[in-house]
C-alpha positions as CSV (number, residue, x, y, z in Angstrom):
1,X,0.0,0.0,0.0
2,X,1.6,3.2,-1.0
3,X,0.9,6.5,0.6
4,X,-0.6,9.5,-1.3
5,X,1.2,12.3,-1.4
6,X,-1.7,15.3,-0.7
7,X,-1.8,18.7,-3.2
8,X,0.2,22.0,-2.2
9,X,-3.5,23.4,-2.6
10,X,-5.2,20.6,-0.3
11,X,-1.8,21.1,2.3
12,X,-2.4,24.8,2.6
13,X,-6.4,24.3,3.1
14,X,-5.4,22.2,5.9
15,X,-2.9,24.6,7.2
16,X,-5.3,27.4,7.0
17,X,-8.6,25.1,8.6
18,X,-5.7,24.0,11.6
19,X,-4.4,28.1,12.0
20,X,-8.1,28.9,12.0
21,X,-9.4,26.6,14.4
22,X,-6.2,27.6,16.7
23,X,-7.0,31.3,16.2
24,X,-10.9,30.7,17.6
25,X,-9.7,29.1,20.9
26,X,-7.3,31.6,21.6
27,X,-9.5,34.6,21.2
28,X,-11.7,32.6,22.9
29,X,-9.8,31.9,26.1
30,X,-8.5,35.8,25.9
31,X,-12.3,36.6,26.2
32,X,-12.9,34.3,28.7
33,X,-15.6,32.0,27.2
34,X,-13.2,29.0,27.7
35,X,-10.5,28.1,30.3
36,X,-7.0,26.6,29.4
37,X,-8.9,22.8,30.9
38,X,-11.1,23.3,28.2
39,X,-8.6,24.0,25.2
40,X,-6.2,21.0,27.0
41,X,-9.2,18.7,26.8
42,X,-10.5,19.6,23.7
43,X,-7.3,19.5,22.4
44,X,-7.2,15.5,23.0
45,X,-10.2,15.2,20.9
46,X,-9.8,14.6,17.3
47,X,-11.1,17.5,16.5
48,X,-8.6,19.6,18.8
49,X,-5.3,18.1,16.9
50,X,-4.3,21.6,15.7
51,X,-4.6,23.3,19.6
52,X,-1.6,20.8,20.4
53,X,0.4,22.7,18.4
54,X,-0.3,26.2,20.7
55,X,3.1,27.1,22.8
56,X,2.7,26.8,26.3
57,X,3.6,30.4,27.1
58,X,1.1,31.8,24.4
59,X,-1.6,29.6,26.0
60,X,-1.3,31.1,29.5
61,X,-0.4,34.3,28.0
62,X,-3.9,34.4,26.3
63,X,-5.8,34.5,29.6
64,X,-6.3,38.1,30.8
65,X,-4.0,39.4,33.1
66,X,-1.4,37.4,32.2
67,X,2.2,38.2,31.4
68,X,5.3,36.5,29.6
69,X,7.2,36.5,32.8
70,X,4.5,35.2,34.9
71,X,4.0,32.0,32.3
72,X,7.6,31.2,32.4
73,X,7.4,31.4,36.1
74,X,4.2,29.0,35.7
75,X,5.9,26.9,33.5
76,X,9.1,26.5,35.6
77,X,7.0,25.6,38.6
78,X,5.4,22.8,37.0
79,X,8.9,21.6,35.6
80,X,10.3,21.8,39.6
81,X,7.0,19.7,40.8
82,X,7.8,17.0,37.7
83,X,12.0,17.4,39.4
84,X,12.9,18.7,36.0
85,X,15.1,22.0,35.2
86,X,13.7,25.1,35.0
87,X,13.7,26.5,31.5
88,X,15.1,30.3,30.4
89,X,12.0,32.0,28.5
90,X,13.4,31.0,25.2
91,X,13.2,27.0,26.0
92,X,10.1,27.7,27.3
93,X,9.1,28.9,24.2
94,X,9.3,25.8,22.6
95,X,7.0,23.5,24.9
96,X,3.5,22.9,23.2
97,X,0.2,21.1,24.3
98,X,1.4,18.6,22.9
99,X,4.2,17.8,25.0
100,X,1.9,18.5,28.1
101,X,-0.8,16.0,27.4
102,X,1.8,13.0,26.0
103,X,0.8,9.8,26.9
104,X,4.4,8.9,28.5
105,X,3.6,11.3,30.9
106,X,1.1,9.4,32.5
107,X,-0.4,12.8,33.0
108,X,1.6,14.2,35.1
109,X,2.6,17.2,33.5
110,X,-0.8,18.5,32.7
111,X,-1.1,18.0,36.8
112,X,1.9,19.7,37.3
113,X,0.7,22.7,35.3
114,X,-2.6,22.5,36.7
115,X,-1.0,22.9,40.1
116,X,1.5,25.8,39.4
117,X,-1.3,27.5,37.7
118,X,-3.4,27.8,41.0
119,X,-2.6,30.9,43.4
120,X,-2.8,29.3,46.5
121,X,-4.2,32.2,48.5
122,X,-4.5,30.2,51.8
123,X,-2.3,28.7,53.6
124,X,-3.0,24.7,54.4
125,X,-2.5,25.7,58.2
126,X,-1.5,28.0,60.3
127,X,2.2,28.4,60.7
128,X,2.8,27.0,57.0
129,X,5.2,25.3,56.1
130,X,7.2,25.8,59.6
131,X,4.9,24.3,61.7
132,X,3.4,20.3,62.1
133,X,0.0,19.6,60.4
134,X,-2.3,20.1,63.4
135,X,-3.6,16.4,64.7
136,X,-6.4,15.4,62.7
137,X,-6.1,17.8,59.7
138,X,-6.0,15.4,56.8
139,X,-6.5,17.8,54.0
């Protein structure tokens, strides 16, 4: 069975459908009618293939408030929870969805990422992180 080889005309239609279909879940997560779960979940759909092509920094960079410094710092958390290097902006650069929802990961990364993403405005008891875990405080 030999492969077909597709058209420069069908390629760049399929360039333009994928660039498209990138460009709508971007603005839409800059407008806030989806979250970054959303585009990661959608993205593992087969309809999603082009969104795990979307940089990692430009994903959390699309969500309002948002700068390039504070996604690298995002991203370098979630690499010191997976006990991997931190990253200078420019390698960040370079991770995509697709290398967050890899099925070698086991998941893991999108957890990671998950986890760096969220503020953590409370403390998990008092005296964090100096102090014991009171007696009976499970969680």
């Amino acid at each position: 069975m030999t492969a077909t080889i597709p058209s420069l005309t069908t390629a760049n239609v399929s360039a333009a459908r994928a660039r498209a279909v990138r460009a709508e879940w971007l603005t839409s997560l800059k407008l806030g009618l989806c979250t970054v779960p959303d585009l990661i979940n959608h993205a593992c759909s087969p309809d999603g293939r082009p969104l795990l092509r979307i940089g990692l920094v430009r994903l959390l960079t699309e969500q309002d408030g948002w700068t390039r410094n504070g996604a690298v710092a995002t991203i370098n958390q979630a690499l010191r929870l997976l006990g991997q290097p931190e990253m200078t902006s420019q390698q960040a650069s370079k991770l995509h969805v697709q290398w967050l929802v890899d099925s070698r990961s086991g998941g893991r990364r999108v957890q990671a990422l998950t986890d760096a993403m969220d503020p953590k405005m409370h403390q998990p008891w008092g005296g964090f992180p100096y102090a014991s875990r009171p007696q009976g405080d499970d969680g």
